[in-house]
Every structure is written in C-alpha cells, then in structure tokens.
HTML snippet that shows the backbone in 3Dmol.js (N, CA, C, O; Angstrom):
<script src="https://3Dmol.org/build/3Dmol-min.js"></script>
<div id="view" style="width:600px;height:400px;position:relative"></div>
<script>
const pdb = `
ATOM      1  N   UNK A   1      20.350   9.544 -22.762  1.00  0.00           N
ATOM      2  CA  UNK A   1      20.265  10.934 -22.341  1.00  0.00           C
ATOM      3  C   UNK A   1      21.519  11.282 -21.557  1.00  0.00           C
ATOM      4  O   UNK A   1      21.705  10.661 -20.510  1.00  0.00           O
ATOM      5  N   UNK A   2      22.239  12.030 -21.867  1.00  0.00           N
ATOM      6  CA  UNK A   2      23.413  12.500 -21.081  1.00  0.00           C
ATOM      7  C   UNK A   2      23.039  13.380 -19.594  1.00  0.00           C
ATOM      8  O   UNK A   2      22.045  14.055 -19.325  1.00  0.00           O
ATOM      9  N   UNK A   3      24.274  13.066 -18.766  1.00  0.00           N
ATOM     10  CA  UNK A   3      23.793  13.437 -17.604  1.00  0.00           C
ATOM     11  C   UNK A   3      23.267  15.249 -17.361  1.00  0.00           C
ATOM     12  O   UNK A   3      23.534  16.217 -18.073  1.00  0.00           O
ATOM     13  N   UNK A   4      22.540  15.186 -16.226  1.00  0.00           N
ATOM     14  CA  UNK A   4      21.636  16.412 -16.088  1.00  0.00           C
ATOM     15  C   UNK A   4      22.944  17.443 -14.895  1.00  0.00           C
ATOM     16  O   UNK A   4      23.666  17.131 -13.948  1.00  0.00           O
ATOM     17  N   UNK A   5      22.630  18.808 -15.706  1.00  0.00           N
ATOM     18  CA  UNK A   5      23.381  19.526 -15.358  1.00  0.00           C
ATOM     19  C   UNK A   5      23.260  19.663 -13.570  1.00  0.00           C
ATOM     20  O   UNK A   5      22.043  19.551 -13.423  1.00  0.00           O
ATOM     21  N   UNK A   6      23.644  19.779 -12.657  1.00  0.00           N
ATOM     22  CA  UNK A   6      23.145  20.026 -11.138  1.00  0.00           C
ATOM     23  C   UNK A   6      22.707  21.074 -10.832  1.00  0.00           C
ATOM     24  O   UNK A   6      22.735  21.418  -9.650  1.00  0.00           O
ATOM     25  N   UNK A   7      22.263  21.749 -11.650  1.00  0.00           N
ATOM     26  CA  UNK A   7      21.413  23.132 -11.346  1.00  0.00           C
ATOM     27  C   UNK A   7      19.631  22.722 -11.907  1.00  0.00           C
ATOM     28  O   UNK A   7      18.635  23.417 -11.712  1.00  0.00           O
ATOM     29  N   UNK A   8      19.701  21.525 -12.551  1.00  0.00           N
ATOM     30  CA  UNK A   8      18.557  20.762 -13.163  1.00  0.00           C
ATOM     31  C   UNK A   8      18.008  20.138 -12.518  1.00  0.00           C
ATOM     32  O   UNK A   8      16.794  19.942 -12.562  1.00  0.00           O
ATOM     33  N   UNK A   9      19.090  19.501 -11.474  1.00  0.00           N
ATOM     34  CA  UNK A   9      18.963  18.327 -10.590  1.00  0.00           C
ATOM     35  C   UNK A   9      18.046  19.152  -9.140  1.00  0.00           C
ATOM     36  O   UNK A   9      16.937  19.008  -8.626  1.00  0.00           O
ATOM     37  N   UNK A  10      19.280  20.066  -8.897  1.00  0.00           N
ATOM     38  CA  UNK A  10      18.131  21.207  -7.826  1.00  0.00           C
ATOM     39  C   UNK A  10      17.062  21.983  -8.114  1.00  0.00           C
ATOM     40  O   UNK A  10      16.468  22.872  -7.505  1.00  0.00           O
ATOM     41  N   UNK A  11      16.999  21.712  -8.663  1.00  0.00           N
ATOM     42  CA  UNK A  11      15.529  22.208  -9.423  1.00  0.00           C
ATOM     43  C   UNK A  11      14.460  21.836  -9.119  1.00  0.00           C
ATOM     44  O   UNK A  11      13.535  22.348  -8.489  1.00  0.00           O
ATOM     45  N   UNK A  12      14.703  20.349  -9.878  1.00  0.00           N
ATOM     46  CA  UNK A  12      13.852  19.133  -9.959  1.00  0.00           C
ATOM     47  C   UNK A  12      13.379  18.875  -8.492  1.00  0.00           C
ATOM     48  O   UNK A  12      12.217  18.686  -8.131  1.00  0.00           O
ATOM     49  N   UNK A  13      14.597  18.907  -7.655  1.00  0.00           N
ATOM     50  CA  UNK A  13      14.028  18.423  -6.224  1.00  0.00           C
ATOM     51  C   UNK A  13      13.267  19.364  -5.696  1.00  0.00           C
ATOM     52  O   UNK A  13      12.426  18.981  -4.883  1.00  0.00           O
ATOM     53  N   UNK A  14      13.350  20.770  -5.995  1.00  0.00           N
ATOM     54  CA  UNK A  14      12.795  22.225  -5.266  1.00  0.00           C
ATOM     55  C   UNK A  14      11.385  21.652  -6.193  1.00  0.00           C
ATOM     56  O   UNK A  14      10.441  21.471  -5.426  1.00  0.00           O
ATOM     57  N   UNK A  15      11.078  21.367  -7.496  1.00  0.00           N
ATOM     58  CA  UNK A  15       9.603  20.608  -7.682  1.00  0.00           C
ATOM     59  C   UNK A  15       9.056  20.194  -7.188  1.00  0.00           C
ATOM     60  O   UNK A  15       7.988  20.563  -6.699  1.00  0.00           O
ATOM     61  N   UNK A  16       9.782  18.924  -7.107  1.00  0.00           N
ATOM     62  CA  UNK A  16       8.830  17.941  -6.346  1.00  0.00           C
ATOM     63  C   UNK A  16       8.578  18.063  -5.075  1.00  0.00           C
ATOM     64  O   UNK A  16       7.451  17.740  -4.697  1.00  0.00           O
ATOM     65  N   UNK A  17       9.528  18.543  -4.125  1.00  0.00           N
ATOM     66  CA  UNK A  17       9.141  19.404  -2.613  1.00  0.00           C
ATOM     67  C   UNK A  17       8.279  19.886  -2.728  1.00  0.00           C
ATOM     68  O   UNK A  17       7.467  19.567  -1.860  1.00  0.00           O
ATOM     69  N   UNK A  18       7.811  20.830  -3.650  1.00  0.00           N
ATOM     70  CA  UNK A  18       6.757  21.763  -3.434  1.00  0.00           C
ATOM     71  C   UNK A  18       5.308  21.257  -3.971  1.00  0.00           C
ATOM     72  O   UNK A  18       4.186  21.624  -3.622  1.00  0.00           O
ATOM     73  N   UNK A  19       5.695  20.321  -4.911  1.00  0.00           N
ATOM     74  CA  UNK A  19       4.575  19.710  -5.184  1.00  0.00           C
ATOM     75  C   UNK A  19       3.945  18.848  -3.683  1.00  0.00           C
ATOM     76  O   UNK A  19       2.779  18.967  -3.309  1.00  0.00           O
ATOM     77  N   UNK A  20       4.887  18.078  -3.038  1.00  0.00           N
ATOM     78  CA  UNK A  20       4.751  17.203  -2.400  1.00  0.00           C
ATOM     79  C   UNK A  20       3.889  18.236  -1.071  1.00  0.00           C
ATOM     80  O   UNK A  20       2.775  17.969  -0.620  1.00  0.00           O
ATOM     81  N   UNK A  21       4.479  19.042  -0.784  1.00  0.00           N
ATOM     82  CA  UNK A  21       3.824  20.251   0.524  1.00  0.00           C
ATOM     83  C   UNK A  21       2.324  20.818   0.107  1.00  0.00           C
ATOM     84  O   UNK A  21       1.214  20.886   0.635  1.00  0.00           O
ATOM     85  N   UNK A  22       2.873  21.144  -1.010  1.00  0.00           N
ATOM     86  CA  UNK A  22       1.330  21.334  -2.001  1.00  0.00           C
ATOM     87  C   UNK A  22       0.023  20.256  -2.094  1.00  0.00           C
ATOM     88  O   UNK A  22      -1.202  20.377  -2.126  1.00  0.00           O
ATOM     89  N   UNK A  23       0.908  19.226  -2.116  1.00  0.00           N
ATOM     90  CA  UNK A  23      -0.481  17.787  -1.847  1.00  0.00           C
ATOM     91  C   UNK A  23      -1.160  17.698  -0.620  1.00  0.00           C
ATOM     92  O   UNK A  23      -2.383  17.714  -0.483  1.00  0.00           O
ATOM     93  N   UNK A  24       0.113  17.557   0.713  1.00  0.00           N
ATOM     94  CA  UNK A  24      -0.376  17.413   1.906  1.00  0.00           C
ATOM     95  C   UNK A  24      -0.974  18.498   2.140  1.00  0.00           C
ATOM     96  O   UNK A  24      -2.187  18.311   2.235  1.00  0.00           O
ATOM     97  N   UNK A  25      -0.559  19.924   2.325  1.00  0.00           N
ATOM     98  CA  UNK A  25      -1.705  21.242   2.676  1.00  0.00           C
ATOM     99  C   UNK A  25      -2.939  20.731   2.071  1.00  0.00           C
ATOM    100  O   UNK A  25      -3.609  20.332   3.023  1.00  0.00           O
ATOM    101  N   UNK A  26      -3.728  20.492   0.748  1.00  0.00           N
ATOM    102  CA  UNK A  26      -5.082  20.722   0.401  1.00  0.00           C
ATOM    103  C   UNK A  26      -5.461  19.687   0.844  1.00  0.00           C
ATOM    104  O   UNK A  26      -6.561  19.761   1.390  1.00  0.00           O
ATOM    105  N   UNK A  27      -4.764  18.250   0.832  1.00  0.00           N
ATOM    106  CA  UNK A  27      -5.428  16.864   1.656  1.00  0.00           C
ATOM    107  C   UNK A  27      -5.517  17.713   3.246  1.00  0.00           C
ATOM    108  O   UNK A  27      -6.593  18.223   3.559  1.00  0.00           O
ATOM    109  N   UNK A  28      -4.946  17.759   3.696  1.00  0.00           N
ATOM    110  CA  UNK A  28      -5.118  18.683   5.488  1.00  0.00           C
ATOM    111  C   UNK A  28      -6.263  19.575   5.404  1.00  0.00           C
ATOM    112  O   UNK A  28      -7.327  19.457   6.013  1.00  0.00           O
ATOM    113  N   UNK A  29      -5.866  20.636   4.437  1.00  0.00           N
ATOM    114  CA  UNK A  29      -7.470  21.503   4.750  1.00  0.00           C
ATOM    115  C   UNK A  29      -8.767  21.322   4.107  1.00  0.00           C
ATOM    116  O   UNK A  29      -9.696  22.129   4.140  1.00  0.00           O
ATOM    117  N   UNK A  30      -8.738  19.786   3.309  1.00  0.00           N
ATOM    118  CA  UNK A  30      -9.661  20.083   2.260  1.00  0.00           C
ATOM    119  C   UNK A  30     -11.016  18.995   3.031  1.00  0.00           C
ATOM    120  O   UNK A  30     -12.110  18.763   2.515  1.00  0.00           O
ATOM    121  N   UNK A  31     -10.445  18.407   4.544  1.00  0.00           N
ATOM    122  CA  UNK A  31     -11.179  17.764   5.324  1.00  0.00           C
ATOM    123  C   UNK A  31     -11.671  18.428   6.385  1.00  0.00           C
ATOM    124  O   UNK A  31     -11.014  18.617   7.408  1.00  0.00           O
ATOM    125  N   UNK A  32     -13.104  18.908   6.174  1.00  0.00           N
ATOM    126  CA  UNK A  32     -13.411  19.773   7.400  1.00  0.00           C
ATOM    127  C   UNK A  32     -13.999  18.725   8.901  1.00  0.00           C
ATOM    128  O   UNK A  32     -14.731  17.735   8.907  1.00  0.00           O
ATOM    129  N   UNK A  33     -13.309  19.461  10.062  1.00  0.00           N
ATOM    130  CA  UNK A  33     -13.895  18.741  11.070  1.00  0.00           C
ATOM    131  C   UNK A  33     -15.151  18.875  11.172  1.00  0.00           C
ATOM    132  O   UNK A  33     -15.684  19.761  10.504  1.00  0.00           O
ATOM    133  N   UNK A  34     -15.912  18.077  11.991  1.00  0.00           N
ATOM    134  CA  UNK A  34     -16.994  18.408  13.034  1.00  0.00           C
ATOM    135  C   UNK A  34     -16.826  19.207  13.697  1.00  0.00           C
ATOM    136  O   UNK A  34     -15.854  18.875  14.376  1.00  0.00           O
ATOM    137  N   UNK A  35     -17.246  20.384  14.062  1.00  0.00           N
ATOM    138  CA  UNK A  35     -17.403  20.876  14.905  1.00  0.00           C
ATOM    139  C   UNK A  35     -18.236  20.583  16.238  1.00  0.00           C
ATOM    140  O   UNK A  35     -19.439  20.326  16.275  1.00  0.00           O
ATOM    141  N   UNK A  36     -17.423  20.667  17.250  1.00  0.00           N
ATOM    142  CA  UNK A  36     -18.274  20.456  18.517  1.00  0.00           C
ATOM    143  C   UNK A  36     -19.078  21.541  19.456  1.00  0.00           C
ATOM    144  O   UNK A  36     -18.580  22.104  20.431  1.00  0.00           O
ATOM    145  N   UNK A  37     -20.533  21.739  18.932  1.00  0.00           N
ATOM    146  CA  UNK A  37     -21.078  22.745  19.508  1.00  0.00           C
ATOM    147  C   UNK A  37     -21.499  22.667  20.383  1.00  0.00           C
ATOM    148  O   UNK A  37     -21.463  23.595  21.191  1.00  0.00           O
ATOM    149  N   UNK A  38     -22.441  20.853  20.764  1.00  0.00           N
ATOM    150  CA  UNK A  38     -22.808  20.862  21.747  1.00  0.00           C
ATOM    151  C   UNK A  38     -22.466  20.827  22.973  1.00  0.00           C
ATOM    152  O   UNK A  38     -21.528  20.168  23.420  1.00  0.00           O
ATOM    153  N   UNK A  39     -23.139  21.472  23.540  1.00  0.00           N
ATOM    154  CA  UNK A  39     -22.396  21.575  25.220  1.00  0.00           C
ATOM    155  C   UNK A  39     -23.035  20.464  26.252  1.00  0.00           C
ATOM    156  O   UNK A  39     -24.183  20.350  26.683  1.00  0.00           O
ATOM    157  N   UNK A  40     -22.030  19.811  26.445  1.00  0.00           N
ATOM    158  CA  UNK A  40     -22.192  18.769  27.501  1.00  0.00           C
ATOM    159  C   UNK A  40     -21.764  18.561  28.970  1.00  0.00           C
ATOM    160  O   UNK A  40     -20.674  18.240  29.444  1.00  0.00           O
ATOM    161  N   UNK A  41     -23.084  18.872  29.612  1.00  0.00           N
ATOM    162  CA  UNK A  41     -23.013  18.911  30.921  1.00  0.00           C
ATOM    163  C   UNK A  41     -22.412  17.200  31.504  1.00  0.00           C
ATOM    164  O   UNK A  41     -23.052  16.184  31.233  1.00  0.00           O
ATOM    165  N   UNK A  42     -21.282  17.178  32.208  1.00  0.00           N
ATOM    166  CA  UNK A  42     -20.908  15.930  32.821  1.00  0.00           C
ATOM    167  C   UNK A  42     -22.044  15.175  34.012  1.00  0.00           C
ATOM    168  O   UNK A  42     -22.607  15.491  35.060  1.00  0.00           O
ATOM    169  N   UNK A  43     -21.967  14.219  33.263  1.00  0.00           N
ATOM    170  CA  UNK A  43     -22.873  13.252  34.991  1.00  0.00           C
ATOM    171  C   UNK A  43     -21.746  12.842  36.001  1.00  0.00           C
ATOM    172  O   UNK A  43     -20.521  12.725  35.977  1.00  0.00           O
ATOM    173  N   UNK A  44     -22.715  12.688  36.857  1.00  0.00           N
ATOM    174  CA  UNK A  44     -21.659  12.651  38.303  1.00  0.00           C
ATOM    175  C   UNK A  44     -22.143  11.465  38.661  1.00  0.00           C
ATOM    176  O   UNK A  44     -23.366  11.333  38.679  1.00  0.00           O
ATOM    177  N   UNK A  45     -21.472  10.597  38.943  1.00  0.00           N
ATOM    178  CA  UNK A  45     -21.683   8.949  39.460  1.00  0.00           C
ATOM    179  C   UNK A  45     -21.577   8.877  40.824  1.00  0.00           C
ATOM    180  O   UNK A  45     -20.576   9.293  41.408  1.00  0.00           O
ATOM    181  N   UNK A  46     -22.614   8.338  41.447  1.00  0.00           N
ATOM    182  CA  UNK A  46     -22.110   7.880  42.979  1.00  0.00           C
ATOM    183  C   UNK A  46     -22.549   6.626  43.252  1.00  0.00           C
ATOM    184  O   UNK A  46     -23.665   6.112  43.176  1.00  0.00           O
ATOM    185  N   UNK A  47     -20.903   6.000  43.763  1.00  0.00           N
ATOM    186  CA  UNK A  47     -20.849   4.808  43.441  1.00  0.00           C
ATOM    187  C   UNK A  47     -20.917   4.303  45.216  1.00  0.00           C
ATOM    188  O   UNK A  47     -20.270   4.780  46.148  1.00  0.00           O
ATOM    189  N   UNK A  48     -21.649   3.504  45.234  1.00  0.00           N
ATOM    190  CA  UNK A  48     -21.851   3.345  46.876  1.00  0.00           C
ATOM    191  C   UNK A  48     -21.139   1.723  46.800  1.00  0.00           C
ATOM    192  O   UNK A  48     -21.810   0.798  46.343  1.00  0.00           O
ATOM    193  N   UNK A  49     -19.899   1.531  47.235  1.00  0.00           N
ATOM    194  CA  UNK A  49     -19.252   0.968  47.793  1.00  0.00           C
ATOM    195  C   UNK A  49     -19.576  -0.089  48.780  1.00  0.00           C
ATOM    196  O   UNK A  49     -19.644   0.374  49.919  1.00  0.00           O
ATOM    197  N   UNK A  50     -19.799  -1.375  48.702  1.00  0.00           N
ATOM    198  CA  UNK A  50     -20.686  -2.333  49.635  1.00  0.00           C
ATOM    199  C   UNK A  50     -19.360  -3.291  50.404  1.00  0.00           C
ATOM    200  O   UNK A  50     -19.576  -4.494  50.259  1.00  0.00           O
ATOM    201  N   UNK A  51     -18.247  -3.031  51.067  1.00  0.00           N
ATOM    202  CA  UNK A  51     -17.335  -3.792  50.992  1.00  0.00           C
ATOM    203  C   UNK A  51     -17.801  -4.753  52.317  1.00  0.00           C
ATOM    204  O   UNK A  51     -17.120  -5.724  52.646  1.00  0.00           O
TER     205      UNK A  51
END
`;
const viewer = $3Dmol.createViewer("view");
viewer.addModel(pdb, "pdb");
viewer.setStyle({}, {cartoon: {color: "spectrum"}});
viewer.zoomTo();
viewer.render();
</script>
C-alpha cells in the first residue's frame, strides 16, 4: 500500500480521538451512582479517660 496522504493521516487521528472520548463519556455516564438519601445523624462518643 503506498504511503497515506497527511490529510488521511489527520483524519484518522481526529477518528480515533473521538471514538476514544466517545468510549470513555458512555463508560462514565452509563454507571449510575448510589445515591445518598439517607440522612445520618452523627454519634457523639465520650470517651472517659482513666489515666
């Protein structure tokens, strides 16, 4: 195959970039978090100190 013109070559890379951005976005949004609804009141420790 004779060599590829460099307007082929930038091309190719503007592809696969976009493919590649294109993969990671739907892997990123296609995992939904947990949401954290519950509300959690903190405990309070009292630690009595015997020195």
């Amino acid at each position: 195959m004779p060599q590829m013109a460099p307007l082929n070559w930038l091309s190719l890379f503007f592809l696969i970039i976009i493919i590649f951005l294109l993969f990671n976005v739907l892997n990123y949004f296609s995992f939904l978090q947990p949401l954290k609804t519950q509300s959690h009141n903190p405990t309070i420790k009292k630690i009595n100190w015997k020195w």
